[in-house]
C-alpha positions in Angstrom: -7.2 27.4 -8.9 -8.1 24.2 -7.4 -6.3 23.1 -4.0 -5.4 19.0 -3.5 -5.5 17.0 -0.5 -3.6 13.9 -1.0 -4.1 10.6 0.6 -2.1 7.4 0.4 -4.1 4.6 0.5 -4.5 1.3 -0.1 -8.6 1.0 0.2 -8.4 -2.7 0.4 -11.6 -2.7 0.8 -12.9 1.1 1.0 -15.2 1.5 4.4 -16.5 4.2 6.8 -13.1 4.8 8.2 -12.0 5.9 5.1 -14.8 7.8 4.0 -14.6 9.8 7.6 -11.1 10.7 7.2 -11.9 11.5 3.3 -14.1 14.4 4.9 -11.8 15.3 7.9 -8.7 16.1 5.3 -11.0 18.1 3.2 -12.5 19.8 6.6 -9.1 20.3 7.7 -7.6 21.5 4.8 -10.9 23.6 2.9 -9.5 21.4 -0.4 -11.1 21.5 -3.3 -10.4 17.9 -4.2 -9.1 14.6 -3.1 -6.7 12.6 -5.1 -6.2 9.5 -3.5 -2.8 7.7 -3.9 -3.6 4.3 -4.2 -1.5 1.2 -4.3 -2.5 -0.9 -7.2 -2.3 -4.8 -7.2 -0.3 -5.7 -4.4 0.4 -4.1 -1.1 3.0 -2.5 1.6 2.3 -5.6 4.0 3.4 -8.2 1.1 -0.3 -9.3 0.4 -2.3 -9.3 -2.7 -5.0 -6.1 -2.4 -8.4 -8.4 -2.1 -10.4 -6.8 -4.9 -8.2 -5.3 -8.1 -7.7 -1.9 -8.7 -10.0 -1.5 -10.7 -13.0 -3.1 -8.5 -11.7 -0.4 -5.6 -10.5 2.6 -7.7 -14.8 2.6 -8.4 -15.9 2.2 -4.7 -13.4 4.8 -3.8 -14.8 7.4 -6.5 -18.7 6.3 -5.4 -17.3 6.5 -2.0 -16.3 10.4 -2.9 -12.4 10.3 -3.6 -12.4 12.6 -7.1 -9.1 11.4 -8.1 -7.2 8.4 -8.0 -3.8 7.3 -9.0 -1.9 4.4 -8.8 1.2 4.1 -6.0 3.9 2.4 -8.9 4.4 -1.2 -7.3 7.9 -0.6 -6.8 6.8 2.1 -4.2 3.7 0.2 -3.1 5.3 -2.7 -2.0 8.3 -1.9 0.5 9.3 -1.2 3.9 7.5 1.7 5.5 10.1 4.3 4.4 10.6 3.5 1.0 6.6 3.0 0.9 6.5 6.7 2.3 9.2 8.3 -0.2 7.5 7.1 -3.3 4.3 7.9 -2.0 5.7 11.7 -0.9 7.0 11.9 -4.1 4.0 11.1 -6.0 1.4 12.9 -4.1 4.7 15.8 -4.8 4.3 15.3 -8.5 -0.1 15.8 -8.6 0.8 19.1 -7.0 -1.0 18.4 -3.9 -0.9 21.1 -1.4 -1.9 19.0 1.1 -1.1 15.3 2.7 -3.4 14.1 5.3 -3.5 11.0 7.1 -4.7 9.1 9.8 -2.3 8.7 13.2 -3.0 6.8 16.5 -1.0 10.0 17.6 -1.4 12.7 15.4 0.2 15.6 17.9 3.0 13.5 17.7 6.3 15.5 17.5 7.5 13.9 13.8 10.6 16.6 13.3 12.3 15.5 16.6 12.2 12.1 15.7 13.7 12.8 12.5 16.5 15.3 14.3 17.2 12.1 16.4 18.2 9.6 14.1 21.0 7.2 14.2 23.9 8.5 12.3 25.0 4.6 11.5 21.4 2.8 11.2 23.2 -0.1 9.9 25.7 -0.6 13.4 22.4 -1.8 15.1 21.3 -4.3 12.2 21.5 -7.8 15.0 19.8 -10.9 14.0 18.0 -11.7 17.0 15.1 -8.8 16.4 13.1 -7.1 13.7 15.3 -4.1 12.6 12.3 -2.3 13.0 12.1 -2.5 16.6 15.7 -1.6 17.7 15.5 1.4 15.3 11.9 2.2 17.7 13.9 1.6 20.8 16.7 4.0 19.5 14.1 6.5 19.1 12.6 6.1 22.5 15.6 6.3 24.0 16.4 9.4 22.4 12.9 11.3 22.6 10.7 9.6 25.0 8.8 9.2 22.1 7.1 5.4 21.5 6.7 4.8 17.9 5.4 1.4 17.4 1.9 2.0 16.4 1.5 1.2 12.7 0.0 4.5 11.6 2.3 6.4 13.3 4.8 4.8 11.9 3.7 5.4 8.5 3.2 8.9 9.5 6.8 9.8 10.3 7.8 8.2 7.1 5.7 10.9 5.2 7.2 13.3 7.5 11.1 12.3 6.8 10.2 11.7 3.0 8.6 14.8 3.2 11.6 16.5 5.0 14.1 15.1 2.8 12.4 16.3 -0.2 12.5 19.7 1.1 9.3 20.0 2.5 6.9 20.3 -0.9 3.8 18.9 1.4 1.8 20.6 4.1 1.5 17.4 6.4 -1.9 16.5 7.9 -2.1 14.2 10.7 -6.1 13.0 11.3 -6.9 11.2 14.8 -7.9 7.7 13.7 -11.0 6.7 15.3 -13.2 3.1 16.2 -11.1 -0.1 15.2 -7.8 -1.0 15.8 -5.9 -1.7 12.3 -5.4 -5.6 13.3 -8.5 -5.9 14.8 -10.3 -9.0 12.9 -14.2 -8.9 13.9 -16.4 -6.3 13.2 -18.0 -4.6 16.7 -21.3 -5.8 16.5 -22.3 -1.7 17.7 -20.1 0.7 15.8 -20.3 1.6 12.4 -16.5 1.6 11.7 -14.7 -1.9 11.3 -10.8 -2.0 10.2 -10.2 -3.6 6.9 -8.9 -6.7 8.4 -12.0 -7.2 10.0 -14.0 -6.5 6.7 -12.3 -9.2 4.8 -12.1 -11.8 7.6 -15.9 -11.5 7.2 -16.1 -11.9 3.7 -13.6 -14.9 4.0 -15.8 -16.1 6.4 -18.9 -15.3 4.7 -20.5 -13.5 7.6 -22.1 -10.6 5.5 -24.2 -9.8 7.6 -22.7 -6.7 9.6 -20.9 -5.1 6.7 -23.6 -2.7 5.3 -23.3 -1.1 8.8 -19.6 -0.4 8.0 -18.6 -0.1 4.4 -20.6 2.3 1.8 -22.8 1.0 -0.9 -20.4 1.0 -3.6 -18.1 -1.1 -1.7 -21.4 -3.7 0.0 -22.2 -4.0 -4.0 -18.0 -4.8 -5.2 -17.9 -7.1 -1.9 -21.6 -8.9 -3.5 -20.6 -9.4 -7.5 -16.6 -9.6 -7.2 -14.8 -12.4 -5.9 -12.1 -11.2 -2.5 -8.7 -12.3 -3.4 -6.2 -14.1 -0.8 -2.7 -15.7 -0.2 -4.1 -19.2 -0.8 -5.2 -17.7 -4.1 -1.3 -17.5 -5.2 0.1 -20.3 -2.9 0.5 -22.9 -5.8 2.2 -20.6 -8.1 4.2 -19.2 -4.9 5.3 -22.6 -4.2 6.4 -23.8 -7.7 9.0 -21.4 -8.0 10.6 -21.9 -4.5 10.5 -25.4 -5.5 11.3 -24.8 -8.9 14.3 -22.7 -8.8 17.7 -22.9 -7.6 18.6 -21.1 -4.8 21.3 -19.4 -6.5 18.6 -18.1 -8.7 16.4 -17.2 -5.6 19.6 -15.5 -3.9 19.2 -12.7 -6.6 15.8 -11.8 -5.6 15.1 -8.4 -3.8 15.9 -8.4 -0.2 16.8 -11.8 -0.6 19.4 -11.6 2.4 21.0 -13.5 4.9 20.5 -17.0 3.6 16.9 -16.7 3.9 16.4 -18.7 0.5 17.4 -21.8 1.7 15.0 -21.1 4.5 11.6 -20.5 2.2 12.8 -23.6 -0.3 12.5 -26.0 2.3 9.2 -24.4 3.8 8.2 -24.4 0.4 8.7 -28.2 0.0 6.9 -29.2 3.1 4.4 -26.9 3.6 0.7 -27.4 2.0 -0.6 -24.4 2.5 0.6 -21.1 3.1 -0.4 -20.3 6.4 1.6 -23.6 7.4 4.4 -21.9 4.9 4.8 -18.7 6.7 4.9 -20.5 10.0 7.6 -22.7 9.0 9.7 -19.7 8.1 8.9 -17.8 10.6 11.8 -16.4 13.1 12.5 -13.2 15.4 14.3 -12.0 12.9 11.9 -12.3 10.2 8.4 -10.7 10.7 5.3 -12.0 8.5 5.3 -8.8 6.8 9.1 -9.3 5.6 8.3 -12.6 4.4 5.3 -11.9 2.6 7.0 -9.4 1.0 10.0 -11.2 0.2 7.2 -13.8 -1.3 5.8 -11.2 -3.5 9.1 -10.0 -5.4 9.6 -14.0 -5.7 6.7 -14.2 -7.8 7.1 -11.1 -9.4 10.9 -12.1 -10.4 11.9 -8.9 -8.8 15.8 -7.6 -8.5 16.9 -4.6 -7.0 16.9 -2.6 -10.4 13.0 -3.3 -10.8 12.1 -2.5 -7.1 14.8 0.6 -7.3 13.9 2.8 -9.5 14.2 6.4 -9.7 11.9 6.9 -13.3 8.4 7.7 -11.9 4.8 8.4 -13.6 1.2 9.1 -13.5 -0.9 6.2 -14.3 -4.8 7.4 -13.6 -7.1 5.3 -12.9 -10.1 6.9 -12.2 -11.7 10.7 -11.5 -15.2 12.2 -11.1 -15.7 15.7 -13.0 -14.2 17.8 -10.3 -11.3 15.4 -10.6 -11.1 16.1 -14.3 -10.8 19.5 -14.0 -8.1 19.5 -11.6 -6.3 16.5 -13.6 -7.0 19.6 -16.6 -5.5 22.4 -14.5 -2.0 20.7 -13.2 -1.3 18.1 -16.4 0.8 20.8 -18.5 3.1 21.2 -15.4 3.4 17.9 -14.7 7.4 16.8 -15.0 6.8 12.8 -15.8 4.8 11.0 -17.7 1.0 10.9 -17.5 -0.6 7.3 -18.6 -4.0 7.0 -19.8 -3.9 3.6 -21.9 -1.5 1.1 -22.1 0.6 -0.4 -24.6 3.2 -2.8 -25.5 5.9 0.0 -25.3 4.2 1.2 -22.2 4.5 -1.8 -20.2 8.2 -2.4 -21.7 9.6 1.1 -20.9 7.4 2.5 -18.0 5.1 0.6 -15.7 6.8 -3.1 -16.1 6.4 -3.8 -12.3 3.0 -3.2 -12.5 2.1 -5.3 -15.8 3.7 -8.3 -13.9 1.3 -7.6 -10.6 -1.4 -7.4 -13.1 -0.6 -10.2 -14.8 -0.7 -12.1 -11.3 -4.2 -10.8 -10.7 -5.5 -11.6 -13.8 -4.7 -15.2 -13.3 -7.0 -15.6 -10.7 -9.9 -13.0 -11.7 -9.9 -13.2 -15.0 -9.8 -9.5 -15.6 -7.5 -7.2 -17.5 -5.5 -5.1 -15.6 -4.0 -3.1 -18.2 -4.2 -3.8 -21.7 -7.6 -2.6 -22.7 -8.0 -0.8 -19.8 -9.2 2.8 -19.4 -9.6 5.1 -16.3 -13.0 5.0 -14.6 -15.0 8.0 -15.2 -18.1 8.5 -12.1 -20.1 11.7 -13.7 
């Protein structure tokens, strides 16, 4: 029987950090074979990913992932611990025995935070600061543990998902090594540059470091594929701040505290959307929460789309070991495994994702579901 190491992922692009962490987890863990759980179209930080999923489901199985699955969009693109449940879950669902990921702390003591939580998170919900940092200082205050690093983070939301799901995961923190994850220029020595940096140099077209720091299957997707941005959507962003009433906007998810009147004015000013999202900017409101909020605008998302409980498999892509685990565990698996899409697909299953999609394809040109079939590396 073959053993899985899951890894949640976004791969936006894949680059050397990922492919050493790809071999720590299976070093760690003597798996058999990696399924990567990958967010599809649009990502946890409110941004569109820069290259489709297709484009970096195939750098990520040339890179040596043998299995990859999409994160459902409703999961992919949410705060940290609704990103981590759905993510738990699904890793949950491909059987994995294993979750690894990468931690600016990885000793770090994940069930005492959890065994420290607020009883009442919602008593300390003020509208001077980020939630997110007075939940931290909670923490801190009750540990003497600093969680403010955003790997760590993510980590103790696998561990509480993990935790509240009754513990179906064997957790595997990996030391994260060279760049920061902000950091935006590649070090002209190393041979690992964060993802930010990577695509600040393709945005810049300053090519010339990245085939020290990003595989060959991802130097060729970064040569013959087109990097995706914010600017990208902007205009059709814009149009329906403008466009719709705020009444209308008020419905949208996470669409709080007045905050529509806020983006439709920005909206009408602003001519670009760096200018946008500092015109909207407060304390209260961090450039992750906005973007987010920006994405479920364009995707005309309520709480019953970006809440659900249904869940699925949608592949899209393996190599042959891959295959024969995707063989081994598909008779046991309890949802829905999707292979090719339909009309009925889209309308009673992966909805979310078909709108994402949809977005995408405006600008590249390519089909994100329809006609689509999973990527097969022999």
């Amino acid at each position: 029987m073959l053993q899985a190491v899951g890894i949640i992922s976004e791969y936006n692009p894949f680059h050397n950090g990922h492919s050493y962490m790809l071999n720590q987890a299976k070093e760690a863990t003597g798996a058999d074979v990696s399924v990567a759980l990958m967010s599809g179209n649009w990502l946890q930080r409110g941004e569109p990913a820069a290259y489709d999923k297709w484009q970096r489901t195939k750098a990520a199985l040339l890179g040596g992932v043998d299995l990859v699955i999409e994160l459902p969009l409703c999961s992919a693109v949410q705060p940290s611990h609704l990103f981590a449940k759905g993510a738990v879950d699904l890793a949950a669902q491909m059987k994995c025995r294993w979750l690894a990921f990468g931690a600016e702390h990885p000793q770090m003591d994940y069930q005492q935070l959890i065994d420290h939580q607020p009883d009442n998170p919602e008593s300390f919900k003020k509208f001077d600061r980020p939630y997110a940092s007075i939940f931290q200082d909670y923490l801190y205050d009750q540990t003497g543990i600093r969680l403010n690093q955003p790997n760590d983070i993510l980590g103790f939301g696998y561990a509480k998902a993990n935790f509240d799901a009754g513990k179906p995961l064997q957790l595997v923190p990996l030391q994260r090594v060279g760049s920061q994850h902000d950091d935006v220029q590649i070090d002209h020595q190393g041979a690992i540059a964060s993802a930010s940096a990577i695509r600040q140099a393709i945005h810049d077209d300053d090519l010339g470091d990245l085939e020290r720091v990003v595989p060959e299957s991802t130097l060729a997707m970064i040569h013959h594929d087109r990097m995706m941005t914010w600017d990208d959507f902007w205009p059709f962003l814009r149009f329906e701040l403008v466009e719709n009433p705020v009444e209308k906007l008020h419905q949208i998810y996470q669409m709080t505290e007045g905050i529509e009147y806020r983006l439709k004015r920005a909206a009408i000013k602003a001519e670009s959307f760096a200018e946008f999202l500092h015109l909207v900017k407060t304390k209260r409101y961090t450039y992750t929460r906005i973007q987010r909020l920006c994405t479920y605008v364009l995707l005309h998302a309520v709480s019953n789309d970006m809440l659900q409980t249904d869940r699925y498999v949608r592949l899209l892509g393996f190599n042959s070991k891959g295959q024969h685990y995707l063989n081994q565990i598909k008779g046991d698996l309890a949802v829905p495994l999707i292979t090719k899409v339909n009309d009925d697909v889209v309308a009673d299953t992966i909805q979310m994702d078909f709108r994402g999609g949809m977005l995408t394809q405006m600008i590249n040109g390519q089909s994100q579901d329809f006609y689509r079939h999973p990527i097969i590396i022999e």
